[in-house]
Structure formats: structure tokens, C-alpha cells
C-alpha positions in Angstrom: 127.5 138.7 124.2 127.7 138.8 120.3 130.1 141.7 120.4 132.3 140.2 123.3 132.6 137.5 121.7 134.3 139.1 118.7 136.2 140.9 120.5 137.2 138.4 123.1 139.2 136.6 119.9 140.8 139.8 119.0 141.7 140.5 122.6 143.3 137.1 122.8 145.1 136.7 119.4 146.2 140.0 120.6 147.1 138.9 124.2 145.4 141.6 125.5 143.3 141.5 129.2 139.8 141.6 128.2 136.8 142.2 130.8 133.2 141.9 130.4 130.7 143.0 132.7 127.7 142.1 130.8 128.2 139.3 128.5 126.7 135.9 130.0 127.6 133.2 127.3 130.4 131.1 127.7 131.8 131.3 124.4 133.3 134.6 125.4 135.9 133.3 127.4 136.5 129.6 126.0 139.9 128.7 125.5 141.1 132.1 126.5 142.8 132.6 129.6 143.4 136.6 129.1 139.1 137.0 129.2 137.0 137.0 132.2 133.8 137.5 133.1 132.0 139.1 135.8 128.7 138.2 135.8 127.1 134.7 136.2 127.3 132.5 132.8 123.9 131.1 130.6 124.0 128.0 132.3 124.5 129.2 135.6 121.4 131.3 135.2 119.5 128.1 133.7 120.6 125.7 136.4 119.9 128.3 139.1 116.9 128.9 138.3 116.1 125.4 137.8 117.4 124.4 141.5 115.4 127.4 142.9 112.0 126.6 141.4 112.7 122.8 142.3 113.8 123.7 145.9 111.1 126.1 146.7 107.9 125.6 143.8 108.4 121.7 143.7 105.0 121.5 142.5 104.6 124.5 139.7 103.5 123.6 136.2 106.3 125.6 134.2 105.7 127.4 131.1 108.7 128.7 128.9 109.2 131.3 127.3 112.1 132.1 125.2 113.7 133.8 122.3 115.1 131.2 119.8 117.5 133.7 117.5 119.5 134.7 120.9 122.2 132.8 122.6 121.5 134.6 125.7 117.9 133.5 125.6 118.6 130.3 124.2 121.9 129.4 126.4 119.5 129.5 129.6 116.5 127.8 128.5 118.4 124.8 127.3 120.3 124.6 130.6 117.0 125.5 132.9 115.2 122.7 131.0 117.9 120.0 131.1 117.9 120.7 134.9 114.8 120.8 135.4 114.7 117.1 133.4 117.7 115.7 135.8 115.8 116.9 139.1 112.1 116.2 137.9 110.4 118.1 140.9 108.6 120.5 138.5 106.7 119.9 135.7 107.7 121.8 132.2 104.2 121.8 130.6 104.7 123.8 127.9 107.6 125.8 125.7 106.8 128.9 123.7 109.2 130.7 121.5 109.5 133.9 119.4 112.2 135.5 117.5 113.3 139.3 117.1 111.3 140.0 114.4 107.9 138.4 116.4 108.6 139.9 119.6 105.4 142.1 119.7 102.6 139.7 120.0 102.9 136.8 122.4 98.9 136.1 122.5 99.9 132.1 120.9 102.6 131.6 123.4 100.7 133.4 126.8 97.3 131.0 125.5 99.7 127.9 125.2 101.0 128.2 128.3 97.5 129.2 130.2 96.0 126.1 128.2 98.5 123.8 129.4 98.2 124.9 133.0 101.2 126.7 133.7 101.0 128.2 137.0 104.8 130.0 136.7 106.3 131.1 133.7 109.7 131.1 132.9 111.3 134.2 130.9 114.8 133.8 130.2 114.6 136.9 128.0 115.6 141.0 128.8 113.0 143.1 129.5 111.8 144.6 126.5 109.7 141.9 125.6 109.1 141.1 129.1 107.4 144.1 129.3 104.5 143.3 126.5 104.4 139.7 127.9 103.3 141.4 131.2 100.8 143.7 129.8 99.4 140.9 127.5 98.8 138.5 129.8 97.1 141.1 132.1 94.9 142.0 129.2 93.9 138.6 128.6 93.2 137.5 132.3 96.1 134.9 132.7 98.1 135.7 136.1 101.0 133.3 136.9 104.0 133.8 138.3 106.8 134.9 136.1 110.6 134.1 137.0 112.9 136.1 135.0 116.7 136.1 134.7 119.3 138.9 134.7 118.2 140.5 131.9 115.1 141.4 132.7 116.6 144.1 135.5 116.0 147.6 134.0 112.4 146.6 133.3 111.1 149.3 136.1 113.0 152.3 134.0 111.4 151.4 130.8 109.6 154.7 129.5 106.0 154.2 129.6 106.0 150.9 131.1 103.6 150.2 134.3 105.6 148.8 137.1 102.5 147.5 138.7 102.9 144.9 136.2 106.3 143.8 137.6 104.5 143.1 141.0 105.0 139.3 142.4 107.4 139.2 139.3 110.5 136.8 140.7 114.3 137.9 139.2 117.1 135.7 139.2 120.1 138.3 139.6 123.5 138.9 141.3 122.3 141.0 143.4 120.7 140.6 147.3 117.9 142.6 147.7 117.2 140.7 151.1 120.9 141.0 152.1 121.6 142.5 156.0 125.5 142.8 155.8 126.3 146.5 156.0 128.3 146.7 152.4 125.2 145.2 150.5 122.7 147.4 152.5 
């Protein structure tokens, strides 16, 4: 997203067509009517997620986890929180962040959230630190479910990484895994 969005304001000044397959934050393509998007915006992730946990987990206590130096990260936990505030059918019990530079012990934020009760945990992060979150929580005993967003896929190709641990692991994406028409199959 960083990148696009510099680029997005060169592209427009410019008045060239710009196209972004990967970056989610809407800044990329406000105001501009020469940049698009392809993939589903922050919000949409936040308030998706939000609606599908209320819909279908109306009762889960919600841990989040999120990193607060990332407008990716931070974009959707603002919006899944809001939402989940509007529709009040889950409970957000407790909200854990990190930053870049912390993002290799999550030992505070996984006994926060087991503390307060949090049956699911939210991860509006990409998979890198998903991946110790995982394996930390295993080693401490604490077994929720975890709900992750788009950039969490490409967790199972991670070198070294134990895709057992990804088991029950929920993933918001753009992509039907489920689907039956013949061009998604």
C-alpha cells in the first residue's frame, strides 16, 4: 500500500492508468479517477469480517490482535471494531497490539487475550507474524479460533513453518474455496 500510494499520485499528476492488485488501503485511489483497485479495500475486510463473525459466531468473546505502525493492519482493525460496536452481537474483550520492531514475542498479547476469555481471535495482520502467534499460543496451551484477513494467505509456503498450526484457522479472502461453479473449481 505505502508504495502505491506514492505512486498512485505520480500516476495521476501524470494521468497515467494505474492498477494495483495488492494494495488494500483506500488512500491509493482517493480522489483519483485514473487508479483502481482490485482487491477488496481495509474496510471492507474490517466490516466483513465483522458481519461474518456477528452472523455466524454471535456469541464469541473477540480478541484483537493488530499491528499499530501499519495502515493495512490498522485500516481493518478500526473498521472491524467500529462494526462490531454498531452490530453488538459479539463481544470485543480485549485488544493487543505490536509494532514491526516487536513482532517476535506476542506472549503479553496471546495471555491478554486468554485472560480476558477470548474464545476467537482476530488477526488483521499478514502472515509472518501470524505464523509465531500460532506457534506461541500452541506453546503456551491457549487454542481459540483465529480469523485472519487477506494477508495472512501465503502462510502455508512459509519455509519452516508447520501448517498443522494453520488447522481450524478461518481466512477472510477473495477467493471461494467452497465454490461449485466450473470456472472457480
Amino acid at each position: 500500500t505505502g508504495a502505491s500510494i506514492a505512486v498512485a499520485d505520480v500516476c495521476y499528476n501524470d494521468r497515467t492508468f494505474m492498477l494495483t492488485p495488492s494494495a488494500s488501503s483506500t488512500d491509493v485511489t482517493a480522489g483519483k479517477d485514473n487508479v483502481f483497485q482490485v482487491c477488496f479495500t481495509d474496510p471492507n475486510q474490517g466490516i466483513s469480517s465483522a458481519d461474518y463473525i456477528a452472523e455466524n459466531m454471535p456469541d464469541a468473546k473477540i480478541a484483537v490482535l493488530y499491528r499499530n505502525d501499519d495502515a493495512y493492519s490498522q485500516g481493518i482493525h478500526d473498521t472491524f471494531v467500529k462494526e462490531a460496536t454498531d452490530k453488538g452481537a459479539f463481544e470485543v474483550v480485549y485488544e493487543g497490539t505490536f509494532t514491526n520492531d516487536t513482532a517476535s514475542d506476542f506472549s503479553v498479547q496471546l495471555a491478554g487475550a486468554q485472560n480476558a476469555g477470548a474464545d476467537l481471535v482476530f488477526l488483521p495482520i499478514y502472515y509472518q507474524p501470524a505464523s509465531i502467534i500460532f506457534s506461541q499460543a500452541k506453546a503456551m496451551g491457549y487454542a481459540p479460533t483465529f480469523f485472519g484477513v487477506d494477508g495472512m494467505d501465503g502462510i502455508l509456503t512459509m519455509e519452516g513453518f508447520d501448517p498443522k498450526l494453520a488447522e481450524g484457522v478461518m481466512l477472510l479472502t477473495p477467493f471461494n474455496a467452497d465454490a461449485t461453479d466450473e470456472k472457480t473449481a
